[in-house]
KESELUM-624812 format. One line per field, with one value per residue (C-alpha): residue number from 1; y, z, x; residue in one letter. Coordinates in pm, 1 decimal, m for minus. Layout:
i <- (NUM|...);
yy <- (Y|...);
zz <- (Z|...);
xx <- (X|...);
aa <- (A|...);
This chain:
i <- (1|2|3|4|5|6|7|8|9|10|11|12|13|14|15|16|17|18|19|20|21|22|23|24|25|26|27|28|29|30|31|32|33|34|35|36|37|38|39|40|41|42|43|44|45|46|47|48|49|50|51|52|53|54|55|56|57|58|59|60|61|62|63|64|65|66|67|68|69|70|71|72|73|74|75|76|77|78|79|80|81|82|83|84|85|86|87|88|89|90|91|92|93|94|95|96|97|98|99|100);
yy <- (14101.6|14316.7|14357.6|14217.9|14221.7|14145.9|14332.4|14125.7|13754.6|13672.1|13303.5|13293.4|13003.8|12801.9|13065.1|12851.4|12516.6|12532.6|12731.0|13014.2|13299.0|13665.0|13785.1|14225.6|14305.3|14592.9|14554.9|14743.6|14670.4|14750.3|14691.4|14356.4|14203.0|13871.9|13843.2|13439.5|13292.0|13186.6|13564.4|13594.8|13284.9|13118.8|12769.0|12885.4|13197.1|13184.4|13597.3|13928.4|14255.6|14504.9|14869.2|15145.5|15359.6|15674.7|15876.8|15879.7|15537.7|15323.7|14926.8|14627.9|14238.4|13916.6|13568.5|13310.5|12930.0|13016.0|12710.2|12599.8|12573.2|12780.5|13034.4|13399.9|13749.8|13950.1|14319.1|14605.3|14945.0|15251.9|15678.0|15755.1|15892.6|15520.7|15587.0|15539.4|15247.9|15294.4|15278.9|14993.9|14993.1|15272.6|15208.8|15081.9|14872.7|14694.7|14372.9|14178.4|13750.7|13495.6|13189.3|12831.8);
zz <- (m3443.8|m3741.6|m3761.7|m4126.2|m4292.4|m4566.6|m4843.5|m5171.8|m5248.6|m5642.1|m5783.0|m6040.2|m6281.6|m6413.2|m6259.1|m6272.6|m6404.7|m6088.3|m5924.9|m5714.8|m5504.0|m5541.3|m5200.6|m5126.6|m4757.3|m4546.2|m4274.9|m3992.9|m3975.9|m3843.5|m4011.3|m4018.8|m3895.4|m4049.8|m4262.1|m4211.1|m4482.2|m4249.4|m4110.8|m4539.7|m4512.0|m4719.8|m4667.8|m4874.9|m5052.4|m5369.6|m5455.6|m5288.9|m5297.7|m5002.2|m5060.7|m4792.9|m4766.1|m4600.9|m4860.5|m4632.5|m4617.7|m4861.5|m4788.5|m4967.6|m4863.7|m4937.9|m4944.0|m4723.9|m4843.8|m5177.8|m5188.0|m4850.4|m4649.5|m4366.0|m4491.9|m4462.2|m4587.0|m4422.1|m4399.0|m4460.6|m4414.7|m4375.4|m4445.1|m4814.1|m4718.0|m4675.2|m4403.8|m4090.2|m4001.4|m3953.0|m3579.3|m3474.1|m3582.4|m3716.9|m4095.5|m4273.6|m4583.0|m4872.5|m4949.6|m5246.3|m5213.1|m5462.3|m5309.2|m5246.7);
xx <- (m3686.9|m3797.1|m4204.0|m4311.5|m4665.0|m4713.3|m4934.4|m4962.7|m4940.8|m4912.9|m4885.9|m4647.3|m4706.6|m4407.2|m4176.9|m3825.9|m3927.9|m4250.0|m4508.0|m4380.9|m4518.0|m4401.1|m4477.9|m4452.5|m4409.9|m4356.9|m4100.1|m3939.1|m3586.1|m3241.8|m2896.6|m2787.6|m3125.0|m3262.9|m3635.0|m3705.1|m3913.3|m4185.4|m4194.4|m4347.1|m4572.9|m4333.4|m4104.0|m3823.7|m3676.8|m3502.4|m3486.1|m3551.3|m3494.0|m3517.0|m3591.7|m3592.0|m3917.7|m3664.5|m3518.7|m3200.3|m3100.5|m2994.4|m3129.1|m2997.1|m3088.0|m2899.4|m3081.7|m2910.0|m2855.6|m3106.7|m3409.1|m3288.4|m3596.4|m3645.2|m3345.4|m3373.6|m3299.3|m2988.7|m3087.6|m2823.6|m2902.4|m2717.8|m2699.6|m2691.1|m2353.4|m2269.9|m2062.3|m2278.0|m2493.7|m2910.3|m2998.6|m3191.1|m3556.2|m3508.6|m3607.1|m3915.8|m3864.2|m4052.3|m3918.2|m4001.3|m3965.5|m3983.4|m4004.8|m4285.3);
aa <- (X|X|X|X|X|X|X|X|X|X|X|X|X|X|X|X|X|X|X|X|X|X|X|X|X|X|X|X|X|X|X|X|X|X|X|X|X|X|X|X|X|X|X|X|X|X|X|X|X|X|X|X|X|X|X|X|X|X|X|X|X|X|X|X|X|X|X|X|X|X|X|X|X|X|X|X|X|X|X|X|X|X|X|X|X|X|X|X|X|X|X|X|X|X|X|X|X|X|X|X);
């Protein structure tokens, strides 16, 4: 379970037709570990982006079911090498949500 806090809440007016959040979070994470919305105070996600804070690993994330509520963000993280999968825990990462 990855540990997420989160740093900065904006409210982002008329943001896709409605009022949307643009939540920044810090997050320890493993490859192919899962971000929930609720673990960002939010009900549903309809963007990220995941960036590794490690100079060695590159960190992507993928929103599941977009505007669903209760989806979540799939975590990928590996060497910059690309060939060897991050260890468990063993990365911390900003992620960036727009959600409600």
């Amino acid at each position: 379970m990855p540990v997420v806090t989160v740093k900065h809440t904006f409210i982002l007016t008329r943001t896709r037709g409605r009022n949307m959040l643009f939540v920044w979070a810090d997050a320890e994470v493993a490859d192919g570990e899962t971000i929930h919305a609720r673990d960002l105070g939010l009900k549903t996600i309809y963007d990220a982006e995941v960036i590794s804070n490690n100079a060695n690993i590159n960190a992507s994330g993928t929103v599941m079911y977009p505007g669903s509520y209760g989806n979540y963000i799939v975590v990928y993280g590996s060497d910059v090498s690309g060939s060897v999968v991050a260890a468990a825990g063993s990365f911390w990462a900003i992620v960036k949500a727009l959600g409600i």
